[in-house]
C-alpha positions as CSV (number, residue, x, y, z in Angstrom):
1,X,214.4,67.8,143.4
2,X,216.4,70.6,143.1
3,X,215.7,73.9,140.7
4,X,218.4,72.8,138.1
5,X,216.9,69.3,137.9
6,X,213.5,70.7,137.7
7,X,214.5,73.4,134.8
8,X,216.1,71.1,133.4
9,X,213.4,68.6,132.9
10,X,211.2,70.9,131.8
11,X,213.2,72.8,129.2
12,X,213.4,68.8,127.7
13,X,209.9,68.8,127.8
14,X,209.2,71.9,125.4
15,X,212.4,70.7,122.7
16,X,209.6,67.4,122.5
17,X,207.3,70.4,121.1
18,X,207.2,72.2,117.9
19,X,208.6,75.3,117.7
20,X,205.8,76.4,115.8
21,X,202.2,75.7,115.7
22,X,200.5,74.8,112.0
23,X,198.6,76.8,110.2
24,X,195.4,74.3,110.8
25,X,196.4,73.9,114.6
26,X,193.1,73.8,116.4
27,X,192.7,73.3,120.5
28,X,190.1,71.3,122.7
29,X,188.3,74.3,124.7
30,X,187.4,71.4,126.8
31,X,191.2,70.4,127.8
32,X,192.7,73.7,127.7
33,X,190.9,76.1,130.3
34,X,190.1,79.5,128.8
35,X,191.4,82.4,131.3
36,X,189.3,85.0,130.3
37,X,186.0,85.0,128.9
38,X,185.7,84.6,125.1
39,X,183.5,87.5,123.9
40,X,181.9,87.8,120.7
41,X,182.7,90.6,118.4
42,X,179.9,93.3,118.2
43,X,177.6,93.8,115.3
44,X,177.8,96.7,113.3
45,X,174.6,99.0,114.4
46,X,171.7,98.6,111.3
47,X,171.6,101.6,108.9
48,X,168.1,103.0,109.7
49,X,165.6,102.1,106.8
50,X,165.0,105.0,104.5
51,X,161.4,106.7,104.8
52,X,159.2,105.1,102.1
53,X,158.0,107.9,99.7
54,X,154.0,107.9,99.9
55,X,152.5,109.3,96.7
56,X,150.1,111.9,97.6
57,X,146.6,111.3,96.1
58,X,145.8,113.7,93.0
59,X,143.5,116.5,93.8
60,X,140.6,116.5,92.2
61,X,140.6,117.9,89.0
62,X,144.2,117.9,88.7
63,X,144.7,114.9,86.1
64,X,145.7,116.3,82.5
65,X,143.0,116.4,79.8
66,X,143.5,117.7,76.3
67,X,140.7,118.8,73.5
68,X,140.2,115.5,70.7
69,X,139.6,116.9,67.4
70,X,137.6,114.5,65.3
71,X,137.7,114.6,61.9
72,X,136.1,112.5,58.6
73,X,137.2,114.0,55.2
74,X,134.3,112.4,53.3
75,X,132.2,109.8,53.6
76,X,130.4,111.2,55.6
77,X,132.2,114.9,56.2
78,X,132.1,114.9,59.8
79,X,133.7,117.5,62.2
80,X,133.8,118.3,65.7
81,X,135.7,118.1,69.2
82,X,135.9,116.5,72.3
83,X,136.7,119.1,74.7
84,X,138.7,118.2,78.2
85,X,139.0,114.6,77.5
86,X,141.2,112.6,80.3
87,X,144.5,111.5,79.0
88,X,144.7,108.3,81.0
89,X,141.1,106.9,80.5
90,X,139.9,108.2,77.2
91,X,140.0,104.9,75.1
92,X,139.7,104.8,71.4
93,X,136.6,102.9,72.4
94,X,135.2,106.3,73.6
95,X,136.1,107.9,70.7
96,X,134.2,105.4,68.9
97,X,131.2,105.9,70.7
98,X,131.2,109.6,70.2
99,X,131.2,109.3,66.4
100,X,128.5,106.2,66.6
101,X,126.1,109.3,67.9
102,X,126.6,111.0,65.4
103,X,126.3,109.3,62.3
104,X,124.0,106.4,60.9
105,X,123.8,104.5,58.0
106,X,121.9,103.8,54.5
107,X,118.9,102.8,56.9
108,X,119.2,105.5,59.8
109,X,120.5,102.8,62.1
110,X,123.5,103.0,64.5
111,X,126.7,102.3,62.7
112,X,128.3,99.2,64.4
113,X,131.6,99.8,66.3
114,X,134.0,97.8,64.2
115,X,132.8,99.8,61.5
116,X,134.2,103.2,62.6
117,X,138.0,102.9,62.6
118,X,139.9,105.6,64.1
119,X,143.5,106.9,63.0
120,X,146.0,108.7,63.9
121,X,148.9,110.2,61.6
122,X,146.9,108.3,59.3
123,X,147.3,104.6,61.0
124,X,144.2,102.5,62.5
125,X,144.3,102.5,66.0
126,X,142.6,100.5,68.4
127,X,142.8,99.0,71.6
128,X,144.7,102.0,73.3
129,X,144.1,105.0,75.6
130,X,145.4,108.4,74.5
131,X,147.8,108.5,76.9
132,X,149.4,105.3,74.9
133,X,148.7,106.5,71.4
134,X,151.0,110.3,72.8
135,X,153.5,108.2,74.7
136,X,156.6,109.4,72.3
137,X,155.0,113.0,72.6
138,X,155.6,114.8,75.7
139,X,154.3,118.0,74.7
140,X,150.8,117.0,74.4
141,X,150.9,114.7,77.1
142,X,151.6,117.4,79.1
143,X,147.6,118.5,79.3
144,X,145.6,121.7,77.5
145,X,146.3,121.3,73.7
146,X,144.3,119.7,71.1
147,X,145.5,116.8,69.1
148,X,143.7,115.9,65.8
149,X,142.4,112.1,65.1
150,X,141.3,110.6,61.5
151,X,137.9,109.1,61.4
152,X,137.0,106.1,58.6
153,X,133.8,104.7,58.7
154,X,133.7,101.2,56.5
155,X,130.8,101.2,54.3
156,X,130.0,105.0,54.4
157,X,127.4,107.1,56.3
158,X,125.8,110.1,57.1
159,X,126.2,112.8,59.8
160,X,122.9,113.2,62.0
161,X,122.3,117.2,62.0
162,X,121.8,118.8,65.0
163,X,118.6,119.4,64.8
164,X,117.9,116.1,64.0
165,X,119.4,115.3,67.6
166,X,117.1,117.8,69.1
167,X,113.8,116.4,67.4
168,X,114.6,112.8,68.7
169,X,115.3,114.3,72.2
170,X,112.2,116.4,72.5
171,X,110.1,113.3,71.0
172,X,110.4,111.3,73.9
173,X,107.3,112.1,75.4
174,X,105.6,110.9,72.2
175,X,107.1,107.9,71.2
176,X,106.6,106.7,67.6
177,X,105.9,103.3,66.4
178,X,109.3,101.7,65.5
179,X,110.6,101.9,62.1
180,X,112.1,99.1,60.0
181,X,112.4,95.3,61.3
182,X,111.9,94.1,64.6
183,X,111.4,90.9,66.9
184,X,112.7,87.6,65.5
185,X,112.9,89.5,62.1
186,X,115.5,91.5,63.2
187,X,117.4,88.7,64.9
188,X,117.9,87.2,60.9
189,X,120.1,90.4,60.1
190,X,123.5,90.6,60.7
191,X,123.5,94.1,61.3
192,X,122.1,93.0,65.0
193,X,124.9,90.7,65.7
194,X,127.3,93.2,64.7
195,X,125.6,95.7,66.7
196,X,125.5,93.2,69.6
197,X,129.6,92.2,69.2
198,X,130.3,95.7,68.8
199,X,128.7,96.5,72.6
200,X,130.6,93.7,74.3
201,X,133.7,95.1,72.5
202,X,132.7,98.3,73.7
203,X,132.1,96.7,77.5
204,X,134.4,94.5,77.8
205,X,137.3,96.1,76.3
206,X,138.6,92.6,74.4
207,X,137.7,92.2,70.7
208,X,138.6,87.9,70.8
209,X,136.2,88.0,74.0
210,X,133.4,89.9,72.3
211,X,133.7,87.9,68.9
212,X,133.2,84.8,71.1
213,X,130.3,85.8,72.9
214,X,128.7,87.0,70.0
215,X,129.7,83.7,68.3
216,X,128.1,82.0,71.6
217,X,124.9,84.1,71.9
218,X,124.0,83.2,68.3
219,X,124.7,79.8,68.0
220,X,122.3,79.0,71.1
221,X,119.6,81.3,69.6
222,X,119.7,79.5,66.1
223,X,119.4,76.0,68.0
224,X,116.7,77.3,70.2
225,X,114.7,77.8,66.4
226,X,115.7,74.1,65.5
């Protein structure tokens, strides 16, 4: 065959073909033999992770504390302060507690917790830490000032005098014979179950919980009478 014959031929061969190759044109790898090797494209080199910020632990002695003014205007007319109380663990519970020692009631008994309400800007509040009572105050959040907090006791009461406090502490090498009821007779008054719910309050930090032991505690002790 001669070289015009051949050309020939072949340039019939490619008019067969289209001129151009669709847009979804796809080859068998297998029937057309690659030339060169078919590298992958390299991957973009990971950003390095950012160092994770480790919060240093708080010296000690370093968390903010601020002075608790306490104040009853009558009923009884009780006064005084709390000095260096934590911001972030003081609890209206333990503000509670600090006017339970020192005031009792018509019978020189300990006042029962839901008795003694506390308020602030003249609003019951309960359930909270300080920290959550200043949150939209900044400025005494901040540590070192004093803030001021109502006191209400439900039912009235009487301030113990301080040296009152002193003769009860300096007795305890003498004890006296216990005044008032006691034993079964003082499981018939309700001031003990209110005594007793207003400790689990106190413990357990959940008034419904407390209410239901309490609830709980008494029902089995009045069926174990029956």
């Amino acid at each position: 065959m001669s070289e015009v014959t051949f050309i020939k031929s072949f340039l019939s061969s490619l008019d067969s073909r289209p001129i151009k190759l669709p847009a979804d044109y796809v080859f068998d790898p297998e029937r057309v033999g690659l030339k060169v090797p078919y590298l992958l494209p390299r991957l973009s080199a990971p950003r390095p992770e950012m160092p994770k910020k480790v919060k240093s632990a708080a010296a000690p002695g370093s968390s903010k504390s601020i002075n608790v003014h306490l104040k009853s205007a009558r009923n009884p007319a009780l006064e005084f302060t709390v000095s260096n109380a934590p911001i972030s663990t003081t609890s209206v519970s333990d503000l509670k507690d600090a006017v339970r020692e020192r005031v009792v009631d018509a019978q020189n008994d300990k006042v029962a917790l839901d008795k003694i309400k506390i308020l602030y800007k003249r609003k019951p509040v309960t359930g909270k830490t300080i920290a959550e009572l200043l949150d939209d105050e900044p400025e005494l959040l901040a540590g070192g000032k004093t803030v001021e907090f109502g006191v209400m006791i439900m039912g009235g009461a009487k301030a113990v005098e301080e040296g009152e406090k002193g003769a009860a502490a300096g007795s305890s090498s003498s004890p006296k014979a216990a005044i008032g009821p006691s034993g079964e007779v003082l499981l018939e008054t309700e001031a003990f179950w209110n005594d007793l719910e207003g400790y689990l309050e106190q413990r357990l930090k959940d008034v419904e919980e407390a209410q239901k032991l309490t609830t709980l505690f008494k029902g089995a002790w009045t069926a174990s009478r029956g």
